[in-house]
LOMIZA-957003 format. One line per field, with one value per atom (N, C-alpha, C, CB): residue number from 1; x negated, z negated, y negated. Coordinates in steps of 0.2 Angstrom, whole numbers, plus 5000, padded with zeros to 4 digits. Glycine has a CB too. Layout:
BEGIN
nr c(NUM:...)
u c(X:...)
w c(Z:...)
v c(Y:...)
END
This chain:
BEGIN
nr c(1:1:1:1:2:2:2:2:3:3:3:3:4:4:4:4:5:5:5:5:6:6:6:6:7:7:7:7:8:8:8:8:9:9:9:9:10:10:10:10:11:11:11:11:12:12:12:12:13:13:13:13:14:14:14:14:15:15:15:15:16:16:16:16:17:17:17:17:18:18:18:18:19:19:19:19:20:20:20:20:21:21:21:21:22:22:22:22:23:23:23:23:24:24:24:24:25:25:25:25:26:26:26:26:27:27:27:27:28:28:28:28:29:29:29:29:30:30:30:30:31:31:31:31:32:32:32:32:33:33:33:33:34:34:34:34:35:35:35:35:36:36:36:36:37:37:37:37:38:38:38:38:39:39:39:39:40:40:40:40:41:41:41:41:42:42:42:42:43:43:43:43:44:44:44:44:45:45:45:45:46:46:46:46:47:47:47:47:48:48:48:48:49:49:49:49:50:50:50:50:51:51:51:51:52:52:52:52:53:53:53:53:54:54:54:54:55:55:55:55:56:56:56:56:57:57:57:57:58:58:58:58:59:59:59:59:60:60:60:60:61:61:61:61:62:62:62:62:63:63:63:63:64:64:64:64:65:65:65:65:66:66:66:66:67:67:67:67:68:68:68:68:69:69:69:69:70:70:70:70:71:71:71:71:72:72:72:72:73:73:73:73:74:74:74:74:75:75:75:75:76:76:76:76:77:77:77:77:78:78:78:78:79:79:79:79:80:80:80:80:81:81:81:81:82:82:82:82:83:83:83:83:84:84:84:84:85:85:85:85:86:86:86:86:87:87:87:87:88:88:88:88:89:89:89:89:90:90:90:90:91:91:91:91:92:92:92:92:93:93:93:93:94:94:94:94:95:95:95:95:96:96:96:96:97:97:97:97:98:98:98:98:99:99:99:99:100:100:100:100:101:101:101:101:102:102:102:102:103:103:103:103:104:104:104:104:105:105:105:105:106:106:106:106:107:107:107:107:108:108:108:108:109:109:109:109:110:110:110:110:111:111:111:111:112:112:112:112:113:113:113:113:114:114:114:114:115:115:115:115:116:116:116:116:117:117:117:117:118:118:118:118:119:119:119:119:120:120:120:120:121:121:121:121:122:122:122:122:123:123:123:123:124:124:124:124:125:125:125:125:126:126:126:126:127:127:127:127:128:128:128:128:129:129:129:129:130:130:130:130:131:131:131:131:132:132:132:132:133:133:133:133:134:134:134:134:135:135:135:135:136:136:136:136:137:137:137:137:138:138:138:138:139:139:139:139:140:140:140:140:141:141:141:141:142:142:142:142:143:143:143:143:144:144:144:144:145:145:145:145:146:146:146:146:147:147:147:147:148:148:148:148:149:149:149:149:150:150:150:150:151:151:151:151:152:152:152:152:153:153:153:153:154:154:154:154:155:155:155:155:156:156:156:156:157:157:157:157:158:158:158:158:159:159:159:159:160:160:160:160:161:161:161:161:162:162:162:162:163:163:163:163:164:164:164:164:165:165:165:165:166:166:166:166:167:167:167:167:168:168:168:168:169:169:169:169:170:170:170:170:171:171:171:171:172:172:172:172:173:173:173:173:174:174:174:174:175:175:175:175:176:176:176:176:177:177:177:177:178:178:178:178:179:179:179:179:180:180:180:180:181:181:181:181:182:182:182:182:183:183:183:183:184:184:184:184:185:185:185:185:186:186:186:186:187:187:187:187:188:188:188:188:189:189:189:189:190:190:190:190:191:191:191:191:192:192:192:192:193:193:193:193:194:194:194:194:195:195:195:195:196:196:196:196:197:197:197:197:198:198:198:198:199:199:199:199:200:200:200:200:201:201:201:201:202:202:202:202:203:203:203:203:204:204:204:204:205:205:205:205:206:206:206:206:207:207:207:207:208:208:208:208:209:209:209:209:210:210:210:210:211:211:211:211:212:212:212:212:213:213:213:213:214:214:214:214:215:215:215:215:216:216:216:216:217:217:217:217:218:218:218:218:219:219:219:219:220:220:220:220:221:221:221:221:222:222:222:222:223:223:223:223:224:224:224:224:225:225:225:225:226:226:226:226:227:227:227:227:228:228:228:228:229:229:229:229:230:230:230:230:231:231:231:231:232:232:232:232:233:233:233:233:234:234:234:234:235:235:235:235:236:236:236:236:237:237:237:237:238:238:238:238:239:239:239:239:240:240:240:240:241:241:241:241:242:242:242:242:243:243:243:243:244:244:244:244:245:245:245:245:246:246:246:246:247:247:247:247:248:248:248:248:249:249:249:249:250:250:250:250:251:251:251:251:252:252:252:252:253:253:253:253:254:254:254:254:255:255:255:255:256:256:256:256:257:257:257:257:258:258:258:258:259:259:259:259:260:260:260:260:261:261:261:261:262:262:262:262:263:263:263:263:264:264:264:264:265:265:265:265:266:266:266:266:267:267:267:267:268:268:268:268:269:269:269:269:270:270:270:270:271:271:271:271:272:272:272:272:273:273:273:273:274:274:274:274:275:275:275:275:276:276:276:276:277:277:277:277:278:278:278:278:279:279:279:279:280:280:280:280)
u c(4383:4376:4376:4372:4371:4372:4365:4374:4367:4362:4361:4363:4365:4365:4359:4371:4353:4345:4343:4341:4345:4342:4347:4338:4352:4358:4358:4365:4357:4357:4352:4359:4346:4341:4344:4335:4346:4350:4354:4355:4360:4363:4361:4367:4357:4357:4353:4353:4351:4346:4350:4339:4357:4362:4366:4367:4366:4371:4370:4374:4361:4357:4360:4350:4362:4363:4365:4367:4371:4378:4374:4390:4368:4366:4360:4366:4355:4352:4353:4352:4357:4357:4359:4363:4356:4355:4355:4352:4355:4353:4360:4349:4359:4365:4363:4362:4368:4374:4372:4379:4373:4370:4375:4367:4375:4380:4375:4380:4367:4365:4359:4364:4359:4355:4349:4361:4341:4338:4330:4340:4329:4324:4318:4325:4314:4308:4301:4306:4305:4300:4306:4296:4302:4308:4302:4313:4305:4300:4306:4297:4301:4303:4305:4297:4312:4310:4313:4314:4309:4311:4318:4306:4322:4328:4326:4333:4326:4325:4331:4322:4331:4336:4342:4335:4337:4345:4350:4341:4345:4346:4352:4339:4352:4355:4360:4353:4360:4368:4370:4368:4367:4372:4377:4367:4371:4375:4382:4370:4381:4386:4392:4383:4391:4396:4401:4394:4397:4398:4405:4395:4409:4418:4418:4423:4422:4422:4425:4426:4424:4424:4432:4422:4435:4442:4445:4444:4440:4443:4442:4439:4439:4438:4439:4430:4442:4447:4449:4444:4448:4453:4449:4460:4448:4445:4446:4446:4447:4449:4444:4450:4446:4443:4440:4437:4435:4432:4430:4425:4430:4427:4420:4431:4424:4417:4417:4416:4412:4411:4413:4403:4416:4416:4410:4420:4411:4404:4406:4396:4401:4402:4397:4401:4397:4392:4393:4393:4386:4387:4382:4383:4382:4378:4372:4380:4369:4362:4360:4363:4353:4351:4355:4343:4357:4359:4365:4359:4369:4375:4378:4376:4372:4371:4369:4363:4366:4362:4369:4355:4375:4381:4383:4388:4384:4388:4387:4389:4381:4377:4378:4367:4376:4375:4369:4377:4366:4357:4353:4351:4347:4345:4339:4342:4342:4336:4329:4337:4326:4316:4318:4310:4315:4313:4305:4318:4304:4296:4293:4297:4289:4288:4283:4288:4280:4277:4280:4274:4287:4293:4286:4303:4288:4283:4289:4279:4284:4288:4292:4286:4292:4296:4302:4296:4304:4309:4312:4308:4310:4312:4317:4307:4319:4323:4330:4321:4330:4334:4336:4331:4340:4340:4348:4339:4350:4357:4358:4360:4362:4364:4369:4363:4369:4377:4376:4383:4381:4383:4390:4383:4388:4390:4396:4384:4403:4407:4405:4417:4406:4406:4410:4405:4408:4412:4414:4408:4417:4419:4422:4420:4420:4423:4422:4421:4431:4430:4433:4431:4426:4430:4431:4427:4437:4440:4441:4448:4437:4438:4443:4435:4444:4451:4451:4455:4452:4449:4457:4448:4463:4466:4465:4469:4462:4462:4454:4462:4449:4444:4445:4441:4450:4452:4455:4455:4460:4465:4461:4470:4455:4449:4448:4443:4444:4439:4443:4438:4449:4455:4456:4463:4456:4457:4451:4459:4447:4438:4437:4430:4439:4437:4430:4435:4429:4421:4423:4417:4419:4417:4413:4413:4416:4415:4411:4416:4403:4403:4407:4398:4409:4412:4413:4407:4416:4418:4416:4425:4412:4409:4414:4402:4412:4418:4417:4422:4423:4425:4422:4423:4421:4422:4426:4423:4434:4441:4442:4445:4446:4447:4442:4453:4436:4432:4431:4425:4430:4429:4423:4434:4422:4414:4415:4407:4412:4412:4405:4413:4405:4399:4404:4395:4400:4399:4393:4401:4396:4389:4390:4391:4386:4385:4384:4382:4384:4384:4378:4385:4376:4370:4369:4369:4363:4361:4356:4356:4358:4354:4352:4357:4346:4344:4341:4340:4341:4339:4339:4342:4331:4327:4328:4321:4330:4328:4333:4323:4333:4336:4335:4336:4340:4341:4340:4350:4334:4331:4340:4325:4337:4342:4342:4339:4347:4345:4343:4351:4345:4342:4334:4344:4331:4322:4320:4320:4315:4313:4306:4315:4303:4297:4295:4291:4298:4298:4298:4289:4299:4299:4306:4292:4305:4313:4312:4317:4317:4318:4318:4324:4316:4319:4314:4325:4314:4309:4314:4300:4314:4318:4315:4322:4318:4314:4322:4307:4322:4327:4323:4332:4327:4327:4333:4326:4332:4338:4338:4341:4342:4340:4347:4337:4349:4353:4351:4358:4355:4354:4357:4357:4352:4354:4360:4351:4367:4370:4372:4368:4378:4378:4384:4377:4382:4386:4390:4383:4396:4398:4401:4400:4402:4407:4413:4398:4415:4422:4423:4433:4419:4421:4414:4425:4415:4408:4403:4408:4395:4389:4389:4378:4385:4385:4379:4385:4375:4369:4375:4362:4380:4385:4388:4391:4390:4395:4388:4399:4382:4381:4375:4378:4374:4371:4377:4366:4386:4389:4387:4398:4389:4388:4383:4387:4378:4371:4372:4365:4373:4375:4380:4380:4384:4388:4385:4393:4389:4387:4385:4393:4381:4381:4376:4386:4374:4369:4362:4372:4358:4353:4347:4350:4346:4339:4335:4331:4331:4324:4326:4320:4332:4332:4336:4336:4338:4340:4334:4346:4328:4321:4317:4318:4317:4315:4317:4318:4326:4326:4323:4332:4325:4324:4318:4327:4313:4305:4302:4303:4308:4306:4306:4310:4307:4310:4314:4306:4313:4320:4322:4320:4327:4329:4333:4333:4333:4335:4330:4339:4325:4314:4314:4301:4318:4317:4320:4314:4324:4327:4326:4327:4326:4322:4329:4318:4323:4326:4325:4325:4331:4329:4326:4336:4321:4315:4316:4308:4317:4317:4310:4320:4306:4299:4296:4295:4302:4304:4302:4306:4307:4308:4302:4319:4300:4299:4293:4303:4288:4281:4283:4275:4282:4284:4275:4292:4274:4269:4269:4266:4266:4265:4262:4261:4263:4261:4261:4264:4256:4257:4260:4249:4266:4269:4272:4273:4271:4276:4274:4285:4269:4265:4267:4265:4271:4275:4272:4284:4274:4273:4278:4273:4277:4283:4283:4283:4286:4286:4289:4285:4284:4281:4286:4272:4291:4293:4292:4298:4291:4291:4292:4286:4292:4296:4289:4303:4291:4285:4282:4285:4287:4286:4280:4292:4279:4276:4279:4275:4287:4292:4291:4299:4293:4291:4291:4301:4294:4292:4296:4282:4297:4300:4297:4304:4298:4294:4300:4289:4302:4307:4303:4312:4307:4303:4309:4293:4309:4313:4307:4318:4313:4309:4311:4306:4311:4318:4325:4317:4327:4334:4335:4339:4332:4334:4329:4333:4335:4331:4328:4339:4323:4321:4318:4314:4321:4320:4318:4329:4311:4310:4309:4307:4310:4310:4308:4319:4306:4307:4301:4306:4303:4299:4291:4306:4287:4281:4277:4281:4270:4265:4268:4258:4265:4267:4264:4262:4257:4253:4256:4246:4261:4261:4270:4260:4274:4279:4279:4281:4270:4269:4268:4261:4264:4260:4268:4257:4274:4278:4283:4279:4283:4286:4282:4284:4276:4271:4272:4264:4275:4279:4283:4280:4285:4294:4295:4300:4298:4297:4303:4296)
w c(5146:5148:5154:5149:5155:5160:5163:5158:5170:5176:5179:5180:5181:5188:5189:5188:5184:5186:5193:5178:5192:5194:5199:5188:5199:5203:5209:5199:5211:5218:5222:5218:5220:5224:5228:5220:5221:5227:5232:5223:5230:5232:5239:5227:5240:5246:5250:5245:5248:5253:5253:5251:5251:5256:5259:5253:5259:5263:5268:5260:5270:5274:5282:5270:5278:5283:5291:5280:5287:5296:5300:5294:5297:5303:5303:5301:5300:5302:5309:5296:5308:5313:5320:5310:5324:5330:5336:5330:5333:5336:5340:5330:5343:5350:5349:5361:5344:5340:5335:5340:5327:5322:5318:5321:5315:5311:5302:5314:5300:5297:5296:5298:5291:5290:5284:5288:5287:5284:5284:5283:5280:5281:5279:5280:5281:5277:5274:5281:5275:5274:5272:5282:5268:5269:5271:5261:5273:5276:5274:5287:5271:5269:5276:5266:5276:5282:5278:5289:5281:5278:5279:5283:5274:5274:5272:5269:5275:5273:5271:5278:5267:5266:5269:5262:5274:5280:5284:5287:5285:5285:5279:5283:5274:5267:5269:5261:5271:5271:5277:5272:5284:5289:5287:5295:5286:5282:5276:5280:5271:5267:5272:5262:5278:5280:5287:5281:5287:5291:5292:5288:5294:5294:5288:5307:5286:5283:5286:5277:5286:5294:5294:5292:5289:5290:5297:5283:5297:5304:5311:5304:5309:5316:5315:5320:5313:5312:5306:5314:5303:5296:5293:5296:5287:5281:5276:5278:5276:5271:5266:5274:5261:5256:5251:5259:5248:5241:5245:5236:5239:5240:5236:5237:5230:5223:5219:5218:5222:5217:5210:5216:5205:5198:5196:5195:5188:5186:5178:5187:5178:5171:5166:5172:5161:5156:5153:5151:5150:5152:5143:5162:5140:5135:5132:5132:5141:5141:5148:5138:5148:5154:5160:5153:5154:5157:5159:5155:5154:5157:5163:5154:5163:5170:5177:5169:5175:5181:5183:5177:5179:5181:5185:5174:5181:5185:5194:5180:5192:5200:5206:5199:5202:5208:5207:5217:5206:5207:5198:5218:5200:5194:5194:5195:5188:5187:5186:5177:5189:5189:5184:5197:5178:5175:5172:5169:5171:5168:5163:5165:5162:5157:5152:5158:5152:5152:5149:5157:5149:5145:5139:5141:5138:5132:5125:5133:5120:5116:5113:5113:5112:5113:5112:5116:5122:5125:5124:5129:5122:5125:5120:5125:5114:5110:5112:5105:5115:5117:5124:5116:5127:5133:5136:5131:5139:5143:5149:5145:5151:5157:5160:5157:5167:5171:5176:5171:5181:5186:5188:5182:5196:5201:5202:5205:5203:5209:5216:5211:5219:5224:5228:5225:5235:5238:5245:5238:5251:5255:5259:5254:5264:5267:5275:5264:5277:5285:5288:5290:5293:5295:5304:5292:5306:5312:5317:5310:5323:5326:5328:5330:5331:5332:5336:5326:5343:5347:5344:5357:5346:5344:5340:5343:5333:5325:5328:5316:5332:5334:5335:5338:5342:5346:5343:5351:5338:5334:5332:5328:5328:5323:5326:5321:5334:5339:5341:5347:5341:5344:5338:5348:5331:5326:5324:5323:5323:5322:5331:5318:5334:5342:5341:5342:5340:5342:5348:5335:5353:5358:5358:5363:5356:5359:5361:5360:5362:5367:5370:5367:5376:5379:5374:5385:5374:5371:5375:5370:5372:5376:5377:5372:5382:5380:5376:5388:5373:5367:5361:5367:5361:5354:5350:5354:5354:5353:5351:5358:5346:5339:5336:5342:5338:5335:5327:5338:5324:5318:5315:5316:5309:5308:5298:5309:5296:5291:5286:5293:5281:5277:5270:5277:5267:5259:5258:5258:5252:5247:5240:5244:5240:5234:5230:5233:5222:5216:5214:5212:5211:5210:5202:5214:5200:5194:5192:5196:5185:5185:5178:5188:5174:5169:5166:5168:5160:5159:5152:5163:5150:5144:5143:5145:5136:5133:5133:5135:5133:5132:5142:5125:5144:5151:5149:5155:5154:5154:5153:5163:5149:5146:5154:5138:5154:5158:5155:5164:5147:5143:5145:5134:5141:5145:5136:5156:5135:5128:5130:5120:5130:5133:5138:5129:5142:5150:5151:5155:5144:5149:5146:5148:5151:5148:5143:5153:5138:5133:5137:5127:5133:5134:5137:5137:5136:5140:5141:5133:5149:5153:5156:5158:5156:5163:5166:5159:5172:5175:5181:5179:5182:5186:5188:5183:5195:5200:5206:5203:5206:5212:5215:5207:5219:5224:5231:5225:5232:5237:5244:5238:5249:5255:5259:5258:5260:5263:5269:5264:5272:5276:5280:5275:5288:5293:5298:5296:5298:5302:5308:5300:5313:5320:5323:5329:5324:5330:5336:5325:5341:5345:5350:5339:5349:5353:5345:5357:5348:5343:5340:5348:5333:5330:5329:5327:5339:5342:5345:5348:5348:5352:5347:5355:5340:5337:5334:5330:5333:5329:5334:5322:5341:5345:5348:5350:5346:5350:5343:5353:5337:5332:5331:5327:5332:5332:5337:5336:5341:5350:5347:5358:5340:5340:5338:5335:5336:5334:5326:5336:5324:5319:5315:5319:5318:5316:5319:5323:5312:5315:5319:5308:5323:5329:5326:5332:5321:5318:5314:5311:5311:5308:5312:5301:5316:5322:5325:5330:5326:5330:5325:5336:5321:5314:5314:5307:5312:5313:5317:5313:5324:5330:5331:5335:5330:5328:5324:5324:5319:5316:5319:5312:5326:5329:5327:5328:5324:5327:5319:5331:5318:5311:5308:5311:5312:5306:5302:5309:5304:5298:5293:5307:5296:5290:5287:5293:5282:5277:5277:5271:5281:5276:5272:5282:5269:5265:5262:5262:5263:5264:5258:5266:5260:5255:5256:5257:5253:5250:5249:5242:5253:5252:5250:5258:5250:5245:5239:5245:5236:5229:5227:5228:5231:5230:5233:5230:5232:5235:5237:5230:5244:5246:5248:5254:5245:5247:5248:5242:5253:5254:5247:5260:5246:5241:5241:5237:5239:5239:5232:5241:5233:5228:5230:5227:5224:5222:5227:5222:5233:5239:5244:5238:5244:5250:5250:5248:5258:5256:5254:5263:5251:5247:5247:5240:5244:5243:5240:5245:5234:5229:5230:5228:5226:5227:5220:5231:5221:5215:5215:5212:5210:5210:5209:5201:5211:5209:5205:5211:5199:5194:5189:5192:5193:5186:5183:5180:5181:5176:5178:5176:5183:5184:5192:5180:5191:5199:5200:5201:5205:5208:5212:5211:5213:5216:5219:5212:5226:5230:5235:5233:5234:5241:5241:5240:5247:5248:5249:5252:5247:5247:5248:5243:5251:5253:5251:5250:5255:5255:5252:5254:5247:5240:5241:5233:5237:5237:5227:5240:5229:5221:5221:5218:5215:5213:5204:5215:5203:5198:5197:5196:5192:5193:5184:5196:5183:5173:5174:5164:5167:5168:5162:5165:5169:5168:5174:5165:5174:5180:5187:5176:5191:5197:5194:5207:5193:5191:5186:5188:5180:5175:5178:5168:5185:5187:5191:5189:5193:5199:5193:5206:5189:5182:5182:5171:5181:5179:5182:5176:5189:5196:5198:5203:5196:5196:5192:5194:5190:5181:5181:5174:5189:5188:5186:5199:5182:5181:5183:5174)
v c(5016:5014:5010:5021:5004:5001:5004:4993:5004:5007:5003:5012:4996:4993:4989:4988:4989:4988:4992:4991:4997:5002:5007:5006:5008:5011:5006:5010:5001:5000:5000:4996:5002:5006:5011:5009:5017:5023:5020:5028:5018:5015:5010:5014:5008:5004:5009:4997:5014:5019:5023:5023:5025:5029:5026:5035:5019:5016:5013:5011:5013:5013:5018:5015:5025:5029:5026:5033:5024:5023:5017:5019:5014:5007:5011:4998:5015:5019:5025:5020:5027:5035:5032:5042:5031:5032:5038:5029:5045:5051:5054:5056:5058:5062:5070:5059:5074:5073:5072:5077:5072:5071:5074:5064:5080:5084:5082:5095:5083:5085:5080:5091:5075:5069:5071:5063:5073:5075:5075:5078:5066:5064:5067:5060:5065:5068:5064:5073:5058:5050:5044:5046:5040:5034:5028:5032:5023:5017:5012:5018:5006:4998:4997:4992:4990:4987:4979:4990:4975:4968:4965:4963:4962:4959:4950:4962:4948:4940:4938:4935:4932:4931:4928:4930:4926:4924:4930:4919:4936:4943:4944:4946:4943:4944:4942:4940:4935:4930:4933:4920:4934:4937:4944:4940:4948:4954:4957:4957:4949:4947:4943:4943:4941:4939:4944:4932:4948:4954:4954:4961:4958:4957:4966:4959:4970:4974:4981:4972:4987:4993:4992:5003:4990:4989:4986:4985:4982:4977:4980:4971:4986:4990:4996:4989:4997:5004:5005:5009:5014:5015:5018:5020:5018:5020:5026:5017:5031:5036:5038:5043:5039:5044:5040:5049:5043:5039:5032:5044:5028:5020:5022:5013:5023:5021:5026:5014:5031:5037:5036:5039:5041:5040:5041:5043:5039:5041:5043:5034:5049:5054:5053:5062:5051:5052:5057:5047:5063:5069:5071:5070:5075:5076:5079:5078:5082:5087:5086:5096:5088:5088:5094:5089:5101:5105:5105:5108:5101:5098:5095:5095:5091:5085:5091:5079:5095:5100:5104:5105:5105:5110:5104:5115:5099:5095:5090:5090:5091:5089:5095:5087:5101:5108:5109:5108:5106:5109:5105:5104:5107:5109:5102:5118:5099:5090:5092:5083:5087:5087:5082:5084:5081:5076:5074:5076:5071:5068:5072:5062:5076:5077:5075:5080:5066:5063:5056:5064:5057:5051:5049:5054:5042:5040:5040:5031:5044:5045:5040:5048:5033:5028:5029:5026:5030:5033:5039:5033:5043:5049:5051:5055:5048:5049:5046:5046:5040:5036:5039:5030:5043:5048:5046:5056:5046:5046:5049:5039:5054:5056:5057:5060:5051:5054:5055:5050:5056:5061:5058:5070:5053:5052:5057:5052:5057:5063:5063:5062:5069:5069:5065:5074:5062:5055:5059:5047:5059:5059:5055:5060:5050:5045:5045:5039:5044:5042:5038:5046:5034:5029:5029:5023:5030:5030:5022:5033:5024:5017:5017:5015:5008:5007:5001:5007:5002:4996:4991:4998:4992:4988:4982:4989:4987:4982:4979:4988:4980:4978:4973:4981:4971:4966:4962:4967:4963:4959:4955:4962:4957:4953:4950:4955:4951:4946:4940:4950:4942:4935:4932:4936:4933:4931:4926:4935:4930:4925:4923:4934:4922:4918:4923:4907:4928:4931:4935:4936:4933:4939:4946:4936:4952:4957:4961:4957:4965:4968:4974:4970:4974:4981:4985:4985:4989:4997:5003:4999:5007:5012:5018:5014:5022:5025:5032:5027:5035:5039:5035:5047:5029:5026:5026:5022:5024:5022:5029:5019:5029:5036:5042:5042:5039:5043:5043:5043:5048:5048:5052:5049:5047:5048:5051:5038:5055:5058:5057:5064:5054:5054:5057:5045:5063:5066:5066:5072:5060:5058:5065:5048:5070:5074:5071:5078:5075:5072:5069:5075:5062:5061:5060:5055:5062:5065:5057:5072:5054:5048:5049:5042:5050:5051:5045:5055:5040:5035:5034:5032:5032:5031:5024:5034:5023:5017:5013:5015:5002:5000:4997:4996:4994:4991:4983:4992:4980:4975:4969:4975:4965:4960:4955:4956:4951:4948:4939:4950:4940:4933:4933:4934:4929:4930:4925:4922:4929:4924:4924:4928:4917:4914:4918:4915:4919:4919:4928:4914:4932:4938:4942:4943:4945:4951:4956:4955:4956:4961:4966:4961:4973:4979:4983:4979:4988:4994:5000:4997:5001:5006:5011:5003:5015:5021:5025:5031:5024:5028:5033:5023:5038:5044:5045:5048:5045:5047:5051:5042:5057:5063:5064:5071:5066:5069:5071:5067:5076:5079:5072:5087:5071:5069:5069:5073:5065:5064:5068:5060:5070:5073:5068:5080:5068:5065:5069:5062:5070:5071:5067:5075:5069:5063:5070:5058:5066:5070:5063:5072:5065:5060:5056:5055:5048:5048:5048:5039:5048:5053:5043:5059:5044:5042:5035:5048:5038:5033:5029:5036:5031:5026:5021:5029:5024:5020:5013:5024:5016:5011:5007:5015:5009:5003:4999:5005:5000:4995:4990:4996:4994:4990:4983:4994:4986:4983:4975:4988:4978:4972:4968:4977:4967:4963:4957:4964:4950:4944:4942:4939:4942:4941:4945:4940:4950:4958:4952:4969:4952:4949:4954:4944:4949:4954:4959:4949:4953:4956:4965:4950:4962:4969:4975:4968:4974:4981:4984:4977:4979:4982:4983:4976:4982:4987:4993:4983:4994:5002:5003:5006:5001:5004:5005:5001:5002:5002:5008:4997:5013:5022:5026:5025:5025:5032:5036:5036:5043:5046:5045:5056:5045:5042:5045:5036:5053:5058:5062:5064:5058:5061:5053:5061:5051:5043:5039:5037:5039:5033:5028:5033:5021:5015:5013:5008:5007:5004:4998:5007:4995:4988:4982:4986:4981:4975:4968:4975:4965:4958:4955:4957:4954:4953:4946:4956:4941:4939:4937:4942:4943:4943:4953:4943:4957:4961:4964:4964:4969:4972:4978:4973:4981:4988:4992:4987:4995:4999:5008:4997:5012:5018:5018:5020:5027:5030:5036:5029:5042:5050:5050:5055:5056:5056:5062:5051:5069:5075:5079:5073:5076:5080:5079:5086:5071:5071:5062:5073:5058:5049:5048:5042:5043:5039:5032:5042:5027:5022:5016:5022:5013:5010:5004:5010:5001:4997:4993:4998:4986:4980:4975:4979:4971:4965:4958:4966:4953:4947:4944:4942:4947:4946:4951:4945:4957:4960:4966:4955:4964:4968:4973:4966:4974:4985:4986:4992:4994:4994:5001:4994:5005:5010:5014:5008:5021:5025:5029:5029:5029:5033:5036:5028:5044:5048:5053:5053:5058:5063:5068:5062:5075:5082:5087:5084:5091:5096:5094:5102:5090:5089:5085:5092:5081:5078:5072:5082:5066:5059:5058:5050:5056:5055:5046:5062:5046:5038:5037:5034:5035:5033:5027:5037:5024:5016:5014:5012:5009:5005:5001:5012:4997:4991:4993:4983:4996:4998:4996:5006:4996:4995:5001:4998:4998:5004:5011:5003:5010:5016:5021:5015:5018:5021:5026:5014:5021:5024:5029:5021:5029:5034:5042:5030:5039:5046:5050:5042:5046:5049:5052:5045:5048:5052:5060:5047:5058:5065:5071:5064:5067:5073:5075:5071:5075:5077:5087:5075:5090:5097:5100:5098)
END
């Protein structure tokens, strides 16, 4: 089953975390909002040309979760740890047509390393800021838990016949919240030398920095662009409505006790929000 319509939503809102968290010490990452912040597309190209953490230290543990295709809701629910909200409002269309998989759990750390820092800087002629001190061998800990992703119907084609795309989708995606750990300097030091380097564009560092305390807030990064980001009450919590310029569909992300939820398919906002409302 192909997800990748819709799998990188999640995926860019947990990857958000490490340029996100600015807080002193931060063991436990648990938002309680999430908030758009603008990526323009020159934004885009800086951050694609970023150097890779490799170049400033070591890397352990999972890269890229596996992923399970699974044969029941209940199935999916042993294999995540907790228990799926799904819609109860799928159009019966869809509901026949059902798939469920389930993310492994991931584990990853990455250890600074001023040497391999400095080898990069003389290699690329890039200047540096300072190294703060206990930077050098700290190490930072993100486990990503299993993520649960239910999905109805066929995945938008990417052919176009008279200007619109086949297929009619709905995905659902839940896990629990991230957690961070550090040994070493906290996790506001690693990621405001980060910020101060060359090449990290302005606007988008004074954006996070613009949320405050950033262990109540996820953002997430918008193409405004290519996409519409709107507040939204949702499941009794904000949330927010994310869409494309075209029309095709739209996304509804929020968190809720501990857990990120993401419903997305190529239906109206209204008809994504009815369905997000229906989680059981």
């Amino acid at each position: 089953m192909n997800i990748r319509p819709f799998a990188p939503l999640g995926i860019a809102a947990l990857l958000a975390l490490p340029v996100a968290v600015h807080a002193d010490p931060l063991s436990v990452f648990q938002p309680t909002q999430v908030r758009a912040i603008s990526v323009t597309p020159s934004d885009a190209r800086a951050l694609h040309a970023l150097p890779p953490l490799e170049a400033f230290g070591s890397v352990r543990g999972t890269r890229s979760p596996g992923l399970d295709e699974v044969g029941s809701a209940s199935e999916a629910s042993q294999n995540a740890g907790f228990e799926l909200r799904l819609p109860g409002n799928v159009p019966a269309a869809l509901a026949h047509d059902v798939h469920y998989q389930v993310t492994q759990r991931a584990k990853t750390s990455f250890t600074f390393d001023r040497t391999k820092a400095a080898a990069w800087a003389r290699l690329h002629k890039v200047a540096l800021t300072p190294l703060p001190p206990g930077l050098n061998g700290a190490t930072y800990t993100a486990t990503l838990e299993p993520v649960a992703i239910v999905t109805y119907g066929t995945p938008p084609s990417r052919k176009r016949e008279h200007g619109v795309r086949r297929g009619t989708f709905l995905a659902v995606m839940q896990a629990p919240l991230p957690t961070v750990t550090t040994s070493g300097a906290s996790l506001r030091t690693l990621a405001d030398w980060f910020s101060a380097q060359p090449g990290i564009p302005r606007s988008l560092v004074a954006q996070i920095k613009a949320i405050g305390d950033p262990t109540q807030t996820l953002p997430i990064p918008i193409r405004f662009d290519k996409q519409t980001a709107t507040k939204v009450t949702v499941d009794g919590v904000q949330g927010l409505a994310i869409g494309d310029e075209t029309g095709i569909g739209s996304t509804i992300v929020w968190t809720k006790d501990g857990k990120l939820y993401a419903v997305g398919g190529t239906f109206a906002q209204s008809q994504v929000l009815g369905l997000a409302e229906n989680l059981k």
